[in-house]
C-alpha positions as CSV (number, residue, x, y, z in Angstrom):
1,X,0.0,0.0,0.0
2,X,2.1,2.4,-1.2
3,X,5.1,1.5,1.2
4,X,3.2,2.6,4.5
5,X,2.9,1.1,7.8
6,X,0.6,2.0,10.1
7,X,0.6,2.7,14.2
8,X,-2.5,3.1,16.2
9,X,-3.2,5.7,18.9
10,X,-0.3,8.5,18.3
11,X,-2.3,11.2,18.8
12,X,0.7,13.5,19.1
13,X,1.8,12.4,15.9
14,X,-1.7,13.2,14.4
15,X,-2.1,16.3,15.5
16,X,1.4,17.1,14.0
17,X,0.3,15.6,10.3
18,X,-3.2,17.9,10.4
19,X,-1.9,21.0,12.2
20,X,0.6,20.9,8.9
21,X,-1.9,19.8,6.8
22,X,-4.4,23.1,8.1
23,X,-1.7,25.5,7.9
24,X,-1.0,24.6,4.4
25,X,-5.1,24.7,3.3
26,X,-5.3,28.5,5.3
27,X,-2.4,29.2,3.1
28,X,-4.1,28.6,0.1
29,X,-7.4,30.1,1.2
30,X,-9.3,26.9,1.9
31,X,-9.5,26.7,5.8
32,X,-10.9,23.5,6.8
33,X,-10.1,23.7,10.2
34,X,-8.5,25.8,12.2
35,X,-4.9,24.7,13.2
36,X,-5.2,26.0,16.6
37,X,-8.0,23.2,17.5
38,X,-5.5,20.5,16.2
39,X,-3.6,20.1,19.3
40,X,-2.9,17.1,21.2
41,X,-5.3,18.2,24.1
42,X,-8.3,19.2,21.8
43,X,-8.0,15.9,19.9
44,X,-7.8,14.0,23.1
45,X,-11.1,15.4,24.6
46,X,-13.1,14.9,21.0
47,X,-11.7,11.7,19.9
48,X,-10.8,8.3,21.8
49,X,-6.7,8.2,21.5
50,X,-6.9,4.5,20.5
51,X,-9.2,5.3,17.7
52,X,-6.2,7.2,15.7
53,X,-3.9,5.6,13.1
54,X,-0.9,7.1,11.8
55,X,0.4,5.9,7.9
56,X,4.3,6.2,8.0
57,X,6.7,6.1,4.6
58,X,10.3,5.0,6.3
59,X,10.5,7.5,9.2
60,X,8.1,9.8,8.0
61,X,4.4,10.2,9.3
62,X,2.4,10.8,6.3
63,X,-1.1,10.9,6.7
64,X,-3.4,10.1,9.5
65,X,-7.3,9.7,10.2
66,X,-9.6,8.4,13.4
67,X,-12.1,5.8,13.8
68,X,-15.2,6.2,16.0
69,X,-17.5,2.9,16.7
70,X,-20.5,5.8,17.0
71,X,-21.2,9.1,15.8
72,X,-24.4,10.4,17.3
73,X,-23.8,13.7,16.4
74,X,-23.6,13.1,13.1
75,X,-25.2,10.4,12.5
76,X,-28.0,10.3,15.5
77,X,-29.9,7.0,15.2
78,X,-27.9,5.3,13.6
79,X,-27.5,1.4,15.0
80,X,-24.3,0.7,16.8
81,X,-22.1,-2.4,15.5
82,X,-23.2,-1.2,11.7
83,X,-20.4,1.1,11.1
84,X,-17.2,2.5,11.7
85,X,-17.2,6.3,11.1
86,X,-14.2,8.3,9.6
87,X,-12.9,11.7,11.0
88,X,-10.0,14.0,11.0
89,X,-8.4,12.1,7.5
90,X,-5.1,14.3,6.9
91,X,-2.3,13.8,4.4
92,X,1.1,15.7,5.8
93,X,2.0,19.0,2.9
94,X,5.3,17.4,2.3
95,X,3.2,14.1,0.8
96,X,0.4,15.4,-1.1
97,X,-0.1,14.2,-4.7
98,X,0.8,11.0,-4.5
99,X,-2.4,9.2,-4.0
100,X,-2.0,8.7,-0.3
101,X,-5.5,10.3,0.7
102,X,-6.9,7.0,-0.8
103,X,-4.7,4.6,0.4
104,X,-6.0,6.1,3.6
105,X,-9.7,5.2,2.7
106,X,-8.0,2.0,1.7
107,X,-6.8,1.2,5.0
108,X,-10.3,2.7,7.1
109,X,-12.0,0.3,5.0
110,X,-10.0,-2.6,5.6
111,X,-10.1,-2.2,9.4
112,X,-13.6,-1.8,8.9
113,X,-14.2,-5.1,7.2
114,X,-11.9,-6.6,9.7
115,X,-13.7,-5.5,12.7
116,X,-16.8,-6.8,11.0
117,X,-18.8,-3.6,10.1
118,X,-20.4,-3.3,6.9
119,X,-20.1,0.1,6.3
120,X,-17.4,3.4,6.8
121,X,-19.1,6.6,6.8
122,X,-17.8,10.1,7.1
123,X,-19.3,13.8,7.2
124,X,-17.6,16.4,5.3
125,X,-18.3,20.3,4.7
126,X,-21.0,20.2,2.0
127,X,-19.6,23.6,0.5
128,X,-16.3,21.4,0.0
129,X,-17.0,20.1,-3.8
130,X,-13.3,19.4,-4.5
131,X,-13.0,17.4,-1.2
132,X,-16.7,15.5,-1.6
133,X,-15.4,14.4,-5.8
134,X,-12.1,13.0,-3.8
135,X,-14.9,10.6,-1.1
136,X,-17.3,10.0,-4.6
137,X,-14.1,9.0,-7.0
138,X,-12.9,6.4,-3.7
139,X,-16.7,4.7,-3.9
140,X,-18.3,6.6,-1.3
141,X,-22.6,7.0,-2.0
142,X,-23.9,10.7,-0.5
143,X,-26.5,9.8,1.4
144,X,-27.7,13.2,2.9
145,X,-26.7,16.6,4.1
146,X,-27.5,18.3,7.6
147,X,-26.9,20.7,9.8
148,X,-24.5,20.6,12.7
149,X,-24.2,23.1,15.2
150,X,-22.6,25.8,12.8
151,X,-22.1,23.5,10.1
152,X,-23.5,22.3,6.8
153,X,-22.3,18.7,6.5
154,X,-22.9,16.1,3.8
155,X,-22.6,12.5,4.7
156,X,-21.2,9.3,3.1
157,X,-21.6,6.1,3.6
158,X,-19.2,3.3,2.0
159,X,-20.0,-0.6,1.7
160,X,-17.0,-3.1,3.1
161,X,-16.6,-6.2,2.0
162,X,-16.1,-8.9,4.9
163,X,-12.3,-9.4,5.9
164,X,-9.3,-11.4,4.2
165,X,-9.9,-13.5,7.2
166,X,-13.6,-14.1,5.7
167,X,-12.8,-14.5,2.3
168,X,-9.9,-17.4,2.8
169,X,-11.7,-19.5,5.6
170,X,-13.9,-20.2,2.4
C-alpha cells in the first residue's frame, strides 16, 4: 500500500500531520479547520486516542485519520455495530499528490471489514466540492446533508466487504 505502515493511537503524531496539513489549506485560502483546534489536548477530549492511526513512509508520518465505533452527532440514530465512522483524515504537505489520501480510505476500509462492520461513513463540509469528488471517486454514496451546530455537512456512507480472514476460511 504504497510502502506505509501503520501505528494506532499516536495522537501527538496526528495532531502534527493535520496542524501541517491546516496551515497549508489557510495558506491557500481553503481553511478546513483551524490549526489551533489541532492540538494534542483538543484531539484527546473529541476523539478516543486509540481510535487514531498514523500511515508512515520509512521514518516519515504521512497521513493520519480516526475511527469512531459511534457518531451520534452526526449520525444520531444510527444502530451501533453497523459502522465505523471516519474523521480528521489528513495527508502531511510534504506528501500530497501521491495518492496517499486514498490509500488512507484503503486502510479505514479494511479495518472496517476486519472488525466486522459493513459500512465506513464520514461527514464532510458540503460547500467542499473538490474534497466530496475525492470521497465519490474512492466509492463513497452521498447519502444526505445536515446541519451541525454551525455546520452544513454532507454524509457518506461506503460498503466493506467482509475481511481477508472471511474471504480465505472459504
Amino acid at each position: 500500500m504504497n510502502g506505509l505502515t501503520f501505528t494506532r493511537g499516536d495522537v501527538d503524531v496526528a495532531s502534527r500531520v493535520l496542524t501541517a496539513s491546516a496551515e497549508n489549506l489557510v495558506g491557500r485560502g481553503q481553511e478546513l479547520w483551524t490549526p489551533q483546534s489541532l492540538t494534542p489536548e483538543r484531539l484527546n477530549r473529541h476523539y478516543p486516542q486509540g481510535g487514531w492511526r498514523v500511515a508512515w513512509r520509512g521514518e516519515e508520518a504521512v497521513g493520519c485519520f480516526v475511527l469512531l465505533d459511534h457518531d451520534p452527532l452526526f449520525w444520531p440514530g444510527a444502530p451501533e455495530g453497523e459502522a465505523l465512522y471516519l474523521h480528521k483524515l489528513g495527508v502531511h504537505p510534504a506528501a500530497q499528490g501521491q495518492g496517499l489520501g486514498a490509500a488512507l480510505l484503503r486502510e479505514a476500509a479494511r479495518e472496517t471489514a476486519t472488525r466486522g462492520r459493513g459500512r465506513l461513513r464520514l461527514d464532510t463540509a458540503t460547500a467542499r466540492p473538490r474534497l466530496r469528488a475525492v470521497y465519490e471517486r474512492f466509492g463513497f454514496r452521498h447519502v444526505g446533508d445536515r446541519v451541525v451546530k454551525q455546520w452544513a455537512v454532507s454524509l457518506y456512507e461506503y460498503p466493506v466487504g467482509r475481511s481477508a480472514s472471511d474471504k480465505e476460511s472459504q
